[in-house]
C-alpha positions as CSV (number, residue, x, y, z in Angstrom):
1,X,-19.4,29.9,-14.4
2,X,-15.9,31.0,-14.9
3,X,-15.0,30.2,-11.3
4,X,-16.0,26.1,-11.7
5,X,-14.3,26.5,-15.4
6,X,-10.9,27.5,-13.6
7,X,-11.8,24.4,-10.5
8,X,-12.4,21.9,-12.9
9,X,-9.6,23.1,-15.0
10,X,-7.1,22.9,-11.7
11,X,-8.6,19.6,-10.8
12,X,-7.7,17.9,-13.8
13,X,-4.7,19.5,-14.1
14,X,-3.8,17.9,-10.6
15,X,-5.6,14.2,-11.9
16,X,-3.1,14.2,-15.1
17,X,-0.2,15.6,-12.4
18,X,-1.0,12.2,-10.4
19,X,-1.2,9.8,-13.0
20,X,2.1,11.0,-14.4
21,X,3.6,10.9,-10.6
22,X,2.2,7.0,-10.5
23,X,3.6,5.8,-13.7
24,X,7.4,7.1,-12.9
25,X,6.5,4.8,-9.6
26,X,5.8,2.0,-11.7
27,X,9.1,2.5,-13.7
28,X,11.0,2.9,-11.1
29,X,9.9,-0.2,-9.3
30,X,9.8,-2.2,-12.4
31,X,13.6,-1.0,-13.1
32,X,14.8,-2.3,-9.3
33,X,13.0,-5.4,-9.4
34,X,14.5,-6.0,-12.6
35,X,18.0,-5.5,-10.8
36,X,16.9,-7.7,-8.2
37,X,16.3,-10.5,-10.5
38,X,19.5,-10.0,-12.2
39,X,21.6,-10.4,-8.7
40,X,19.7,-13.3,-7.8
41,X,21.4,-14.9,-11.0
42,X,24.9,-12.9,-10.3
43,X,25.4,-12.5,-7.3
44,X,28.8,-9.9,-8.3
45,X,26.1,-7.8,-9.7
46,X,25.4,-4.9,-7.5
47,X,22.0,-5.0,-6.0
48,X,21.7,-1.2,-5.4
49,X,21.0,1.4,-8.5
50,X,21.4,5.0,-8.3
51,X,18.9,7.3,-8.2
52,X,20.1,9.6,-11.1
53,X,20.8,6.6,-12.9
54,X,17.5,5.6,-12.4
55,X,15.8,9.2,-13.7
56,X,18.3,8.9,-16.2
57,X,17.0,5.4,-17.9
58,X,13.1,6.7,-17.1
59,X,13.0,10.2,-18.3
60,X,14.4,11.8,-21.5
61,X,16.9,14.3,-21.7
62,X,14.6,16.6,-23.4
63,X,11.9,16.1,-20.9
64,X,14.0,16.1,-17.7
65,X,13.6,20.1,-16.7
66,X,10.2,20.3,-16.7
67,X,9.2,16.8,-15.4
68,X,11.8,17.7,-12.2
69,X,9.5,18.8,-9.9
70,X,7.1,15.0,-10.8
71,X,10.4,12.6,-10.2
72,X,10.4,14.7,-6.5
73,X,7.3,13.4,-6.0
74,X,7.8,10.3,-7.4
75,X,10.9,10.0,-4.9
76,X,9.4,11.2,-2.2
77,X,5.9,8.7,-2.9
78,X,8.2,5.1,-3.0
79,X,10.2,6.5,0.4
80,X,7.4,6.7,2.2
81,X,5.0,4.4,0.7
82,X,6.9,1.4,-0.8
83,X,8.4,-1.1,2.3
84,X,10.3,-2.9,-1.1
85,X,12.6,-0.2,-1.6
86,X,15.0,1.6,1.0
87,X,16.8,4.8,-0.2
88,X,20.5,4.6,0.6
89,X,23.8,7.0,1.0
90,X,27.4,5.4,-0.7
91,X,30.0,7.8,-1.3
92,X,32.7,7.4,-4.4
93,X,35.4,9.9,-4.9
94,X,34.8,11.4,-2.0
95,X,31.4,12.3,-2.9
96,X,27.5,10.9,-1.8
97,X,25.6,9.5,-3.8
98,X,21.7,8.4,-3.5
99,X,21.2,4.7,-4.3
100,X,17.8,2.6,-4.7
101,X,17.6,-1.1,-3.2
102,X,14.8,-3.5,-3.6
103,X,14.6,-5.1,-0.2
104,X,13.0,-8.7,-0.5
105,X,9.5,-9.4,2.1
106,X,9.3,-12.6,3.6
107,X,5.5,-12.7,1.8
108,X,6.7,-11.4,-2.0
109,X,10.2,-12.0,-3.3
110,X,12.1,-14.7,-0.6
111,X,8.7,-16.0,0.0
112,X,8.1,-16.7,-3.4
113,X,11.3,-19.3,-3.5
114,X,9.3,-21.0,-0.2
115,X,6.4,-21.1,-2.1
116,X,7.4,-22.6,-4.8
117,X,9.1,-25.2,-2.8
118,X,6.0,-25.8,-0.9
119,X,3.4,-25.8,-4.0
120,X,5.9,-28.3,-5.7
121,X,6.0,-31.0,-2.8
122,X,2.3,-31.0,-2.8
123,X,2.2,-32.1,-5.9
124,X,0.9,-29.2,-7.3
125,X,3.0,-28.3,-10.9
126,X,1.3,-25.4,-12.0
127,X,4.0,-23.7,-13.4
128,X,2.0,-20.0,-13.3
129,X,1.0,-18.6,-9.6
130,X,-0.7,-15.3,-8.8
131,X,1.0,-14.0,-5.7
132,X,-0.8,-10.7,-4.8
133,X,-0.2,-7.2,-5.7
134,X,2.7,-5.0,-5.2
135,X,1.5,-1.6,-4.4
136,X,-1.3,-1.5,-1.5
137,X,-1.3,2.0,-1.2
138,X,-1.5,2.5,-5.1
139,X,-4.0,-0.4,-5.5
140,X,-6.6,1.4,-3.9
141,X,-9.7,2.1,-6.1
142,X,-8.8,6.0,-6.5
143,X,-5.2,5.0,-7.6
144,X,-5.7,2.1,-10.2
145,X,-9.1,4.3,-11.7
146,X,-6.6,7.4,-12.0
147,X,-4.0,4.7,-13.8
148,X,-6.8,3.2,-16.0
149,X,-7.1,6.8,-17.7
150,X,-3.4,7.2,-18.6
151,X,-4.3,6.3,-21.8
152,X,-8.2,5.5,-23.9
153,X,-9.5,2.2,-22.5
154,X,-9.8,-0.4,-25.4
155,X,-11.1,-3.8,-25.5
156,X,-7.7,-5.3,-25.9
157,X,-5.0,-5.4,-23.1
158,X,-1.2,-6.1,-23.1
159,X,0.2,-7.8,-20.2
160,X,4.3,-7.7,-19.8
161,X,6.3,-9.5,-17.0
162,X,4.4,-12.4,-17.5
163,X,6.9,-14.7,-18.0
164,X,11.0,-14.5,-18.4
165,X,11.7,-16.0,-21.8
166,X,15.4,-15.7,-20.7
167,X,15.0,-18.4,-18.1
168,X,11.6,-20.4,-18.9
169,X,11.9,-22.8,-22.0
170,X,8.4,-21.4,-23.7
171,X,6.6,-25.0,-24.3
172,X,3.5,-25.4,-25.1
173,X,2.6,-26.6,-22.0
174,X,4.7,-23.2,-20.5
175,X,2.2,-21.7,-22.9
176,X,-1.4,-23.2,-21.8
177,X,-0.2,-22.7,-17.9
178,X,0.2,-19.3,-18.6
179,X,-3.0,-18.6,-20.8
180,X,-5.0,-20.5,-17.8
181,X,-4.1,-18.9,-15.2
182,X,-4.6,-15.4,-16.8
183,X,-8.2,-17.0,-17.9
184,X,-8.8,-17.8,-14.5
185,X,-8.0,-14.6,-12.8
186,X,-10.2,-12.8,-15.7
187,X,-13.6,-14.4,-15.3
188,X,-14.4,-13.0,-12.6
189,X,-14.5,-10.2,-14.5
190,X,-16.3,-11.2,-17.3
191,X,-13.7,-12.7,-19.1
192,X,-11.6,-12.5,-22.6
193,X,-12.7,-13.9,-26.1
194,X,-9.0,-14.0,-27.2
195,X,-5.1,-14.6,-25.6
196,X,-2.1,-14.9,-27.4
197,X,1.2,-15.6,-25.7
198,X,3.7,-14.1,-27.5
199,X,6.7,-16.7,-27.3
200,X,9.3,-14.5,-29.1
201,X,9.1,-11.5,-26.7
202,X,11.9,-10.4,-24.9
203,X,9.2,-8.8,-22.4
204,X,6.9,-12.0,-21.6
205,X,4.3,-10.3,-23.2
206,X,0.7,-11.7,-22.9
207,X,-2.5,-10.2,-25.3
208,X,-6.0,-10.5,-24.5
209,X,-9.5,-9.4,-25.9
210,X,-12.5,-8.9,-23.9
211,X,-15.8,-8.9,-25.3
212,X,-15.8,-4.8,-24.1
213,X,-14.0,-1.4,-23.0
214,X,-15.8,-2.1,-19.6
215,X,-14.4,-5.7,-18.6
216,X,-11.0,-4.5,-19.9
217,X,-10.8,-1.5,-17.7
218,X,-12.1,-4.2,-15.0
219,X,-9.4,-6.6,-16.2
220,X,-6.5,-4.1,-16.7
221,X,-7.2,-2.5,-13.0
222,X,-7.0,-6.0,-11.7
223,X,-3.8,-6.8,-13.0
224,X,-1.4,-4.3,-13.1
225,X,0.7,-4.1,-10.5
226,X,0.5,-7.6,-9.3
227,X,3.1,-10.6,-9.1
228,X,2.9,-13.3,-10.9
229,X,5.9,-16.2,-10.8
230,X,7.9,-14.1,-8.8
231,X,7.3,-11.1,-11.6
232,X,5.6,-7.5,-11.3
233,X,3.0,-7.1,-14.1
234,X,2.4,-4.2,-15.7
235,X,-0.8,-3.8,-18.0
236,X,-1.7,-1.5,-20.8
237,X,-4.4,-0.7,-23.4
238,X,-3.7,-1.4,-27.0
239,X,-5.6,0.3,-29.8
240,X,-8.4,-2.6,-31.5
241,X,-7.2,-2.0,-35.0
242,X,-3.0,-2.9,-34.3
243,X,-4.7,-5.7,-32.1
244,X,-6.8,-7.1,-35.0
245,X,-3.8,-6.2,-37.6
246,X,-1.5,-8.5,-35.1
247,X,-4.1,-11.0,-34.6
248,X,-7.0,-11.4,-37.8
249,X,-8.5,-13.9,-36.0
250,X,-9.3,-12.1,-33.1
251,X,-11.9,-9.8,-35.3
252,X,-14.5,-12.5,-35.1
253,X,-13.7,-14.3,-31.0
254,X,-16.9,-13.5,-29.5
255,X,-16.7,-16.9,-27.8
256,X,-15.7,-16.5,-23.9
257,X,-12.8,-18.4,-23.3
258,X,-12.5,-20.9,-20.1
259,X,-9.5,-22.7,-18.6
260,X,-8.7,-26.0,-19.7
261,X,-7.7,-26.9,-16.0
């Protein structure tokens, strides 16, 4: 008996370990796609970002001894698993330096300018687009069920990256593009009874209730870590009670919710 105690002990100890390891992934790749979009805009800005600088954004001061050995992995898990991202040497005052840079693929970030092109000559004036998801090797069902336990699974799901308030005029239309094409990509999965686009975030934040825990798991799994308009979403639960404080109405939205289009 003590034996499995100490195995199952060890095994979640190595479960939390991973889930830790994949969410520094997801910062850091958030952080350098971030930088990308900002040198796509200037193109004086420096595309690269060092890797200290990096920890330093991610990980508290406090925290940054005994997480050391995590960012390692971390590191090590985007070099050899993330074809986005090439790990670089510059040297300044006569020292080296490790830098990050997001390297665009034909079929995610330069393709997504061809795309757009394309999609608008056809006519086609949908102003949100699902493009895929950015981590293969992390979007396998071990990987996004590990993720899905970071924190309690709720009914209610916050999506950010889902639009750039900086550079989209948030219209109403801007609004019900966004709101169904989310709805779209959630039926499958049973869909959502409520979505709110928040137009004043500064994080194109996105809210949505499902009718339970298990379709928001479902939901949350699907979306996280996928492009959409040329942005990496990142999705996480959010506790039912600030949900229903933020949005009374939502308390009584047991009607499923199709899109308009």
């Amino acid at each position: 008996m003590a034996l499995f105690v100490v195995v199952w002990a060890y095994g979640r100890f190595i479960e939390v370990e991973t889930l830790k390891m994949f969410e520094l992934v997801d910062s850091v790749l958030g952080l350098l796609h971030e930088r990308y979009d900002v040198c796509k805009e200037d193109l004086s800005t420096d595309m690269s970002l060092s890797v200290d600088e990096t920890q330093d954004k991610i990980v508290l001061a406090a925290d940054r001894s005994h997480t050391e050995s995590l960012w390692l992995k971390a590191v090590d898990w985007i070099i050899l698993n993330e074809s986005h991202v090439r790990l670089e040497t510059r040297q300044l005052s006569g020292k080296d330096f490790s830098v990050w840079r997001w390297i665009p693929i034909d079929d995610h970030d330069d393709g997504l300018a061809v795309s757009e092109k394309h999609r608008k000559s056809k006519g086609d004036n949908h102003l949100a687009v699902w493009q895929g998801r950015a981590l293969e090797e992390y979007s396998t069902d071990m990987a996004r069920r590990l993720a899905v336990r970071r924190t309690r699974p709720t009914s209610c799901v916050k999506l950010k990256n889902a639009f750039d308030p900086l550079k989209q005029e948030i219209s109403n239309s801007t609004v019900s593009e966004i709101e169904n094409a989310i709805l779209e990509k959630c039926v499958q999965y049973g869909g959502i009874s409520h979505i709110h686009v928040s137009r004043s975030s500064k994080e194109g934040t996105v809210y949505v209730k499902c009718h339970s825990k298990e379709e928001a798991c479902d939901i949350r799994e699907s979306l996280h870590g996928t492009w959409f308009n040329g942005k990496l979403i990142t999705a996480s639960f959010v506790q039912e009670s600030r949900y229903h404080q933020r949005f009374p109405e939502a308390v009584k939205s047991n009607k499923l919710l199709f899109p308009a289009r």
